[in-house]
N, C-alpha and C positions, 0 to 999 in steps of 0.2 A: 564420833560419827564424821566431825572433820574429816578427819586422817582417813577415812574408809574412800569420803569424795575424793581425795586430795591422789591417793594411791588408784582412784578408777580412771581421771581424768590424765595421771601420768602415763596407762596404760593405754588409754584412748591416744595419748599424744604418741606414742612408739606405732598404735596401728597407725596413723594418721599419716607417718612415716613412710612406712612398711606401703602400704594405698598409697601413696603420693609415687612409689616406686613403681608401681604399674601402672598408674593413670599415666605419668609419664614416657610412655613403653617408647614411644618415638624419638625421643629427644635425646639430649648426647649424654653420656654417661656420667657425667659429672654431676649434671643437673640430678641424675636418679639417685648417687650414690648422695650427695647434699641432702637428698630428700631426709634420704632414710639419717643419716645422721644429724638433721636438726629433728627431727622428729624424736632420736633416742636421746640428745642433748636436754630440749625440754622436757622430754616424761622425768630425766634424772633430775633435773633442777625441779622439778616442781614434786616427786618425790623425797627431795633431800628435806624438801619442805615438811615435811609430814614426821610427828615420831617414831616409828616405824621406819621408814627411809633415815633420819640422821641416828636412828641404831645403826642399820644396816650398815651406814659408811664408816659409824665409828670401828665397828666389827672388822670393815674391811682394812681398816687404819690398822688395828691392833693386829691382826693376821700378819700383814706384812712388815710393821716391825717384829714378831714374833716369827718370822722365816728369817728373818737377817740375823738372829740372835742361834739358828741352827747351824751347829758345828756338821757341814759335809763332808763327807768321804774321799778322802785322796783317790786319784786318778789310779792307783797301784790297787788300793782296796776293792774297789769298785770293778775292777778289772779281776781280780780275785773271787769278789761274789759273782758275778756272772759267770765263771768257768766253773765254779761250784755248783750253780745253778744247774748250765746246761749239761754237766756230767752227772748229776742226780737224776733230771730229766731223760737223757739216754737212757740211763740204766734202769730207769722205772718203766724206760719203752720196751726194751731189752728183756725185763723181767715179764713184763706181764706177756708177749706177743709168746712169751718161752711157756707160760701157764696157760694161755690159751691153746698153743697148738697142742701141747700134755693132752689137753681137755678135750679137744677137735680128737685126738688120735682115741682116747679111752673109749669115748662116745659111737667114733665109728668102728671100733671095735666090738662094743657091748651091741653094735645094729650090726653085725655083719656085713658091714662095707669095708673092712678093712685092707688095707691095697699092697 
């Protein structure tokens, strides 16, 4: 039940933010943009608190060493899948716009509209 408080009142703190960003609607930007980042500063610190929140960050921990350990695709590869892409892409344009018109012509044939 802790953790239920702990996760409402960090969610309170981001609105609190979020409101402090239009209450301040006058003021110079800085102050608004402050607002709103000490407002999502606390909700995260006071959710980090909660088990639930320090899952959440370990989760985030292990994602991003788990992206660093991803072998990515050379600039040549990558360059290769997109031209494969978008020539499949064409050709699936190509093909279908070719069975539709087939279809448009049979159609207005079978109505005698045919031109």
């Amino acid at each position: 039940m802790a953790d239920k408080i702990k996760l409402l009142v960090a969610f309170l703190l981001v609105v609190a933010g979020i409101a402090g960003f239009y209450y301040l609607h006058d003021s110079a930007a800085v102050l608004k943009l402050a607002s709103v980042l000490v407002g999502i500063l606390l909700g995260a610190v006071v959710a980090w608190s909660s088990e639930p929140g320090k899952r959440f960050f370990v989760f985030g921990k292990d994602s991003v060493a788990e992206a660093k350990r991803v072998v990515w695709p050379t600039r040549k590869e990558t360059l290769q899948t997109t031209g494969v892409v978008i020539l499949f892409a064409v050709t699936m344009a190509m093909f279908l716009w070719a069975v539709d018109s087939g279809l448009m012509l049979a159609v207005n044939g079978l109505m005698g509209r045919g031109e």
